[in-house]
C-alpha positions in Angstrom: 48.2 9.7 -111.0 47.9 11.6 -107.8 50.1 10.7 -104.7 50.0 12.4 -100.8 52.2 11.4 -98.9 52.1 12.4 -95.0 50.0 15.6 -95.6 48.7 17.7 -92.6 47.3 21.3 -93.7 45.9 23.6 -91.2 43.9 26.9 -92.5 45.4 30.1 -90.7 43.6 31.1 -87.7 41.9 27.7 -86.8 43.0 26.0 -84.1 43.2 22.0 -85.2 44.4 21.1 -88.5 42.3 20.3 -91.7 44.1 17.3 -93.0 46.3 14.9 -90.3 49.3 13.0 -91.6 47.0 11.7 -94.4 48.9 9.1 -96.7 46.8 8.6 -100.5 47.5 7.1 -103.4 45.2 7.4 -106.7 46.3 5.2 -110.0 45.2 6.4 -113.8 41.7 5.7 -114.5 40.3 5.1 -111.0 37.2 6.8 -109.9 37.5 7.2 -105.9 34.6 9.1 -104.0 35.9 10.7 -101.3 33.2 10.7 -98.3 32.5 11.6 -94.4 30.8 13.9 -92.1 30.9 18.0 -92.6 34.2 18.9 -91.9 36.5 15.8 -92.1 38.4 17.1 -94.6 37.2 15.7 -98.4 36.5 19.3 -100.2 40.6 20.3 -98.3 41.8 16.9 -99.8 40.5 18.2 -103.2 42.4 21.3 -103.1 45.5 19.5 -102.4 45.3 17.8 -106.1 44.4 21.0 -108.2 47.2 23.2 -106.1 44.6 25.4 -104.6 46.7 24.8 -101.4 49.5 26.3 -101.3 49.2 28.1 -104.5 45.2 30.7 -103.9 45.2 29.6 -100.0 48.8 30.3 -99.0 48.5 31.5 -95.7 48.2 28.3 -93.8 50.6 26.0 -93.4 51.0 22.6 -95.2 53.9 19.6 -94.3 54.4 16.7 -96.9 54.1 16.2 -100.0 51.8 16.1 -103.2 52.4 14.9 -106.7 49.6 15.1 -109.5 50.6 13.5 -112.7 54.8 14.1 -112.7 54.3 17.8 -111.2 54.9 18.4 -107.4 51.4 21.0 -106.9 53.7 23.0 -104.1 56.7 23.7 -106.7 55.1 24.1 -109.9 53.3 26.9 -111.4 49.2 27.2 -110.4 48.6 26.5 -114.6 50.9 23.8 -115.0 48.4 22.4 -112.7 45.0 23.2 -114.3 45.8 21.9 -117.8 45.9 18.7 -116.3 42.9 19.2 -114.0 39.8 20.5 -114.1 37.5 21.6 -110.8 33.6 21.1 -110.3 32.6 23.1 -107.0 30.0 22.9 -105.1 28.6 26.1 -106.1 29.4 26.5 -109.8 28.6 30.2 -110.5 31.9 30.8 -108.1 34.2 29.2 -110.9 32.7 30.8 -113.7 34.6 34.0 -115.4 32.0 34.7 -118.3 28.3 34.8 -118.9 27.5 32.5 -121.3 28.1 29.0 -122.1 29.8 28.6 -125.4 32.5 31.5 -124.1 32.4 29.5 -120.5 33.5 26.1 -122.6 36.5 27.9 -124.8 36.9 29.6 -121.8 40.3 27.6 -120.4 41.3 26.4 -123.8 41.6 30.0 -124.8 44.0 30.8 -121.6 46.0 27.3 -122.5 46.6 28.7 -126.5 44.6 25.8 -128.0 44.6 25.9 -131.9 41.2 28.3 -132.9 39.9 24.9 -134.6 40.1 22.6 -131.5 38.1 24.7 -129.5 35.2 25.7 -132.3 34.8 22.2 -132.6 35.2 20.8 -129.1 32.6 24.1 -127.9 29.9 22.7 -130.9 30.1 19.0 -129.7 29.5 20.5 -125.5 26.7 22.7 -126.0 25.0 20.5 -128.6 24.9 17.8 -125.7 23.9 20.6 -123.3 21.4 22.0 -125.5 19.2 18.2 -124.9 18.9 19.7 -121.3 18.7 23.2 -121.0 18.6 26.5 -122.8 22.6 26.9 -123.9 21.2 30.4 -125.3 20.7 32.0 -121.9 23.0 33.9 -119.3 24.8 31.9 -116.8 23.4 33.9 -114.5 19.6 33.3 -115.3 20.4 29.7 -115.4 19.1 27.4 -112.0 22.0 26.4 -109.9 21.5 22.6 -111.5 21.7 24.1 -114.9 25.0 25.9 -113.9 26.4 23.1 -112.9 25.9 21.2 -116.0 27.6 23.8 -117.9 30.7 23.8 -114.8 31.0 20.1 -115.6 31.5 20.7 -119.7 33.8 24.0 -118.5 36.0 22.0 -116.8 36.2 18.9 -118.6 36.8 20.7 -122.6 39.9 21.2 -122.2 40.9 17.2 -122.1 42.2 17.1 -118.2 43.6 13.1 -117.0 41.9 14.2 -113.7 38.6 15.0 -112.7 37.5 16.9 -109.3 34.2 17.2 -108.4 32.8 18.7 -104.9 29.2 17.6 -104.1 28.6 17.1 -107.4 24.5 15.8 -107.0 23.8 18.9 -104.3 21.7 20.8 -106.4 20.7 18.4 -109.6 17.3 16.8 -109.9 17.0 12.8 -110.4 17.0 13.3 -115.0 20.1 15.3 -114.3 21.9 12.9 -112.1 21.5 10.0 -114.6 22.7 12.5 -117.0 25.4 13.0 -114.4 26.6 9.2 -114.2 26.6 9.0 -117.6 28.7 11.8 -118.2 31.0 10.3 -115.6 30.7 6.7 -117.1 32.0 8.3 -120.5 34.9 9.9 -119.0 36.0 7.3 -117.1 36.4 4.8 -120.4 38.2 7.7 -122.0 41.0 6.8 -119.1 39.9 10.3 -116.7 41.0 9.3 -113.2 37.8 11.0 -111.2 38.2 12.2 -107.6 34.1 12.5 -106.3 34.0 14.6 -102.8 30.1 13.4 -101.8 27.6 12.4 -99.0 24.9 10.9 -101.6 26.6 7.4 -102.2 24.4 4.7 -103.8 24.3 6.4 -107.4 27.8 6.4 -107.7 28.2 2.6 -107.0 28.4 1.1 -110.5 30.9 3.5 -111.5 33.4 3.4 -108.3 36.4 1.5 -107.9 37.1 2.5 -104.0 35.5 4.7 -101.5 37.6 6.3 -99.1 35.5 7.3 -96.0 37.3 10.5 -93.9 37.1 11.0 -90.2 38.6 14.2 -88.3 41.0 14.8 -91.3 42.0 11.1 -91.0 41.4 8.4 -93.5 39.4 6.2 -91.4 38.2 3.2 -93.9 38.7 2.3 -97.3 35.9 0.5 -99.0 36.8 -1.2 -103.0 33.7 -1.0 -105.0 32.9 -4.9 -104.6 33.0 -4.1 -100.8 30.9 -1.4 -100.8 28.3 -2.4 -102.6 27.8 -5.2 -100.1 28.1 -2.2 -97.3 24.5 -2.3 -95.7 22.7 1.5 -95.1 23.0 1.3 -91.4 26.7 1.0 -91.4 26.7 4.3 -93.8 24.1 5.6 -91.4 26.8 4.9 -88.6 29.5 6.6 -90.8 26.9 9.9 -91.0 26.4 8.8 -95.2 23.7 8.5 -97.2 21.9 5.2 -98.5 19.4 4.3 -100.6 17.1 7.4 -101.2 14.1 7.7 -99.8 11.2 9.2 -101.9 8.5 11.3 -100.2 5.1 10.7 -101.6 3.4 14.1 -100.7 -0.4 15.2 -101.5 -0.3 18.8 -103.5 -1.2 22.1 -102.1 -4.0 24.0 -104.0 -2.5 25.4 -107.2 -3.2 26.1 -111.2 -1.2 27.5 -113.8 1.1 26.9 -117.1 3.9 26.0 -114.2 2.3 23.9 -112.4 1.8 19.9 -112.1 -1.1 18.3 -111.2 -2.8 21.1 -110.8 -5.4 21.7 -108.2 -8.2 24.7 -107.9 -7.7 26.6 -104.4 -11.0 26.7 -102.5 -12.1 30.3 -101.3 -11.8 30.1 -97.5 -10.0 32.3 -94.7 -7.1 29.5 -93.6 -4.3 31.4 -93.0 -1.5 31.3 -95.3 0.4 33.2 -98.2 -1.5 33.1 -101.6 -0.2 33.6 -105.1 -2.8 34.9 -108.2 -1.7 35.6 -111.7 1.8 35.3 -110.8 4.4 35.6 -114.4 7.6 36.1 -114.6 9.7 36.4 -117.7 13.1 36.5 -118.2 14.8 37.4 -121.8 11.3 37.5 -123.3 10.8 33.8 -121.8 8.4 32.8 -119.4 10.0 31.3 -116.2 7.4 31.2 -113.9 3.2 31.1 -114.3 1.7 30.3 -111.8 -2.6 31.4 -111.8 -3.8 30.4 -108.3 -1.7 29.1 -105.5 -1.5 28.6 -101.6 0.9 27.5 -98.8 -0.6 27.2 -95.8 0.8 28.4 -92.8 2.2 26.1 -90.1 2.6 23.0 -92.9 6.0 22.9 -94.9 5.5 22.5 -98.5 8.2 21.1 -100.9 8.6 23.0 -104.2 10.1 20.4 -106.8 10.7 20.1 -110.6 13.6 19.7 -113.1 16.6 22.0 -113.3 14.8 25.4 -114.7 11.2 24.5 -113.8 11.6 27.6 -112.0 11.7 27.0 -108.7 14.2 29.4 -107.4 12.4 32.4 -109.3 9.1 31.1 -107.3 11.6 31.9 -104.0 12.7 35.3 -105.4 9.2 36.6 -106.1 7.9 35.6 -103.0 10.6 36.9 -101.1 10.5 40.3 -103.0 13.8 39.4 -104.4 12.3 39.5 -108.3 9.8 41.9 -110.1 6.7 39.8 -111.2 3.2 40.4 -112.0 -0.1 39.8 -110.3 -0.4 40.0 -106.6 0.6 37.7 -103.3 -1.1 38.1 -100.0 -0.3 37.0 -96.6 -3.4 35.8 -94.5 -5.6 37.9 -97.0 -3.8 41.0 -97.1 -1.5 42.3 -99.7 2.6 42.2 -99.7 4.5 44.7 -101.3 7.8 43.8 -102.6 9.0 45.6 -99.9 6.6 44.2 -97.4 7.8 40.7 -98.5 11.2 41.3 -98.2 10.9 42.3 -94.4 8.2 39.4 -93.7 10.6 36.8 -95.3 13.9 35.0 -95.2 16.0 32.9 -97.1 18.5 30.0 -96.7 19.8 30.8 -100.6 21.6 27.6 -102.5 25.3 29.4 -102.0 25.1 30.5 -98.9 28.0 32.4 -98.6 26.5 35.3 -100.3 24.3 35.3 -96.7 27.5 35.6 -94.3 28.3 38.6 -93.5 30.3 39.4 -89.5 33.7 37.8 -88.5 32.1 35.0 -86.2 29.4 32.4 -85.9 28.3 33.7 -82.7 28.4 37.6 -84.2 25.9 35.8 -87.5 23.5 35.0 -85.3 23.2 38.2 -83.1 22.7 39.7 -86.7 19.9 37.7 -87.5 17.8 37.9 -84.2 18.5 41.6 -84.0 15.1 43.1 -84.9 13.7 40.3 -82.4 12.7 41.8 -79.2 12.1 38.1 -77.3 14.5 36.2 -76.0 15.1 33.5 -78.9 17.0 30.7 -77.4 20.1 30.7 -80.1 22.2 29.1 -78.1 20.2 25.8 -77.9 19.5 26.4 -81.9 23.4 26.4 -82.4 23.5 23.3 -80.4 21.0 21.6 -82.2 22.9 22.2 -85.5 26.4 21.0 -83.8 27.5 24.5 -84.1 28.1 25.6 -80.4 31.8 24.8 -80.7 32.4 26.7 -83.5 31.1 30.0 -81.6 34.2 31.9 -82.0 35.3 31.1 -85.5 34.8 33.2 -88.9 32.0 31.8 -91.2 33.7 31.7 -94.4 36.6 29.4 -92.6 33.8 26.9 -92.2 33.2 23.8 -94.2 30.5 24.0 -96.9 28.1 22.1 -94.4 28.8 24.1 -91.5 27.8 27.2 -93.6 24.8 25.6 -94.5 24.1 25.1 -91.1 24.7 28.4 -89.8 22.8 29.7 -92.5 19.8 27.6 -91.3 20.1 28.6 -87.6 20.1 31.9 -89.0 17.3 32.1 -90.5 15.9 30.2 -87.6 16.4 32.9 -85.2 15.2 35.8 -87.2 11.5 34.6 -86.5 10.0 35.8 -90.1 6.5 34.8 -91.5 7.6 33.5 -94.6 10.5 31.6 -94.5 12.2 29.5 -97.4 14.8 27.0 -97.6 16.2 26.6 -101.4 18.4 23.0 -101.1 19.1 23.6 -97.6 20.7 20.0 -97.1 23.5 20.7 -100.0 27.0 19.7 -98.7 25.2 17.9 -95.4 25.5 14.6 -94.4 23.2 12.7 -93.0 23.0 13.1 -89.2 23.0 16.9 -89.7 20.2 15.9 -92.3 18.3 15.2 -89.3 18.9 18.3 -87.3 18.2 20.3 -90.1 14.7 18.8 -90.5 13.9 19.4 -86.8 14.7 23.1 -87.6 12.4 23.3 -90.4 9.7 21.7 -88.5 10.0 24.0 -85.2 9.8 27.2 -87.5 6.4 26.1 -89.3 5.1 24.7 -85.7 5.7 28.5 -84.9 3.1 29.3 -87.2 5.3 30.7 -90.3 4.6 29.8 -94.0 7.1 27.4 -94.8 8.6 26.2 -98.2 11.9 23.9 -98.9 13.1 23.6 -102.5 15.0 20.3 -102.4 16.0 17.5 -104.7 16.8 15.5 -102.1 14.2 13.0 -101.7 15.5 12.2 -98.0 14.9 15.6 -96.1 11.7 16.0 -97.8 10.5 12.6 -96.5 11.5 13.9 -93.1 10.4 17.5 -93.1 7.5 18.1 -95.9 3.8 18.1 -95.3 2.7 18.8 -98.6 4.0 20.0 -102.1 4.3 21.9 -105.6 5.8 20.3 -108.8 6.6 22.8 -110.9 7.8 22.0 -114.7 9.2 24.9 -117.3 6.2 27.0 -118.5 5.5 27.1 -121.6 7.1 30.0 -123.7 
């Protein structure tokens, strides 16, 4: 199904190549997960096989040769390509071209002239298996990034591709919607889909793989068949920078009450500082997405947010970050924020953060973030922390997905705000950057700032939360 023979790619203006002589063959059917450290190459290896490169990034330069199916991906046309793939990023709202899902599921049959009946009944069968999870009814864009990312899966698959690409694929998805995940995949794979996986989260894949191919430097460094690595212990995958088995943080809950919240607990009247929430709603489309009554994060602790896809955790982020129009009233240490206020006493590590880089260098991002400080913030050592130091010089947005994340994080690090929240700030990370990025979320609440991290993954909260918030979809 997909061969590469002798590849090397290297993305204009960086100075080492993303891809080194790298020699791959995938057979019909086979599901192969693609894994290794930020960087090494696996989301560049997946735009080999959908003709991303050459075909949208045709300004660096590539040597060897790719086959996907019978089509050679540098000589054929960029849709001769897609009808026989389909593309799960990362980020999902970046692939989408509409704003709702039934037009977002006809959306590439309609561009490849499928027969009007095909599509009306392929769309009905989708969204009536999306509907079981999450409200097919809404924009795209009001949906949380684990929704979207359902819908991405059902966009890309609808119109019958023999391959499969998916990028991170369990970033932003909560544990129901990773079994929904697998089985998706499962089903697929006994239709005869050969699946391509780019991923650091290993273990849930394990009854569905048939080989894991682990990258290093833009090098195919070990190959693993699925009877091999299931006998793979977690400290070799620890040595490889992988992830294991997951490990869940059992966490007491702040003070909090509400229609939103679980296990809910009264807050005591007392003068701890901290940021406090009362009568907090927030409805979108005449639907409430966020009710929270009494609630408060205490400063210096870092509380985990968690909850389903659409439990409305991200909306929690925007209102408290003055990013989204709510009612009733939040105060920090007892007095009260405007929106305004909260938008200048807060910042944000967002789940795509690429809509958060903004200069033409690494070193130039930071500068930007630290320049209302007045102290002497020690970003160099923060870059260092977050294996960044030696990528001073180059442009943000030729970084790999984790490096951004990273950036993002020492960012936010340096800009020395009050309230500071991290929504799925280990997204695209592996797992000795897991680490560093836990340390960083640590020294900012040891600081003294209010801080929250909206995660689903069970391994940074075990190393970085003190306390948490389970939120579930209020009721309408």
């Amino acid at each position: 199904m997909i061969n590469i023979d002798a590849v090397t790619w290297i993305y204009p203006h960086a100075d080492d190549p993303s891809l080194k002589a790298v020699d791959l063959d995938i057979d019909v059917g086979e599901v192969v997960v693609l894994c290794g450290a930020s960087g090494s190459g696996k989301s560049t290896a997946l735009r080999l096989m959908n003709g991303l490169i050459p075909h949208f990034h045709d300004e660096g330069v590539l040597t060897g040769a790719v086959t996907v199916g019978a089509l050679s991906t540098t000589t054929v046309e960029l849709d001769e390509i897609g009808l026989i793939t389909g593309t799960v990023l990362q980020h999902p709202r970046r692939q989408f071209f509409t704003d709702s899902a039934p037009e977002e599921l006809a959306f590439a049959m309609e561009n490849f002239g499928f027969e009007r009946e095909v599509m009306r009944d392929r769309v009905t069968e989708d969204l009536a298996a999306l509907a079981r999870a999450l409200p097919v009814g809404q924009k795209l864009s009001l949906l949380s990034g684990g929704q979207q990312q359902q819908v991405a899966i059902s966009a890309s698959t609808a119109h019958g591709p023999a391959l499969l690409l998916l990028d991170e694929p369990s970033s932003n998805l909560s544990a129901d919607a990773v079994s929904r995940l697998v089985a998706t995949l499962a089903e697929l794979k006994s239709r005869g889909v050969t699946i391509v996986i780019a991923e650091h989260r290993l273990r849930y894949l394990q009854d569905l793989v048939d080989r894991v191919i682990v990258m290093r430097d833009g090098r195919i460094d070990v190959v693993w068949s699925a009877e091999e690595f299931r006998l793979v212990p977690d400290e070799v995958l620890a040595r490889e920078g992988l992830r294991g088995e997951i490990r869940t943080a059992a966490l007491p809950p702040i003070p909090a009450t509400g229609a939103s919240v679980v296990d809910p607990t009264p807050v005591t009247e007392d003068t701890a500082p901290g940021l406090r929430l009362t009568g907090v709603r927030c409805r979108f489309g005449g639907k409430t997405a966020l009710d929270i009554e009494d609630a408060l994060f205490a400063a210096g602790e870092v509380t985990a947010v968690r909850g389903v896809n659409g439990a409305g955790k991200t909306t929690l982020a925007r209102v408290i970050t003055g990013l989204q129009r709510s009612t009733g009233a939040v105060t920090l240490d007892g007095k009260v924020l405007s929106r305004r206020a909260r938008q200048r006493s807060s910042a944000i590590v967002m789940q795509d953060v690429q809509r958060q880089l903004f200069t033409e260098s690494v070193e130039a991002e930071i500068e930007l973030a630290r320049a209302d400080r007045h102290d002497q913030t020690d970003a160099a050592g923060i870059l260092a922390a977050l294996d960044l130091s030696h990528l001073a010089e180059r442009h943000p947005l030729s970084l790999s997905g984790g490096q951004q994340q990273r950036l993002v994080v020492a960012a936010v690090r340096v800009a020395g705000r009050r309230i500071v929240i991290f929504d799925e700030p280990s997204s695209g990370v592996d797992r000795r950057h897991l680490q560093s990025i836990s340390d960083q979320i640590r020294r900012v609440a040891s600081e003294g700032a209010v801080v929250i991290v909206i995660s689903h993954d069970e391994d940074l909260l075990a190393l970085s939360a003190d306390r948490q918030l389970t939120l579930a979809p209020a009721p309408a």
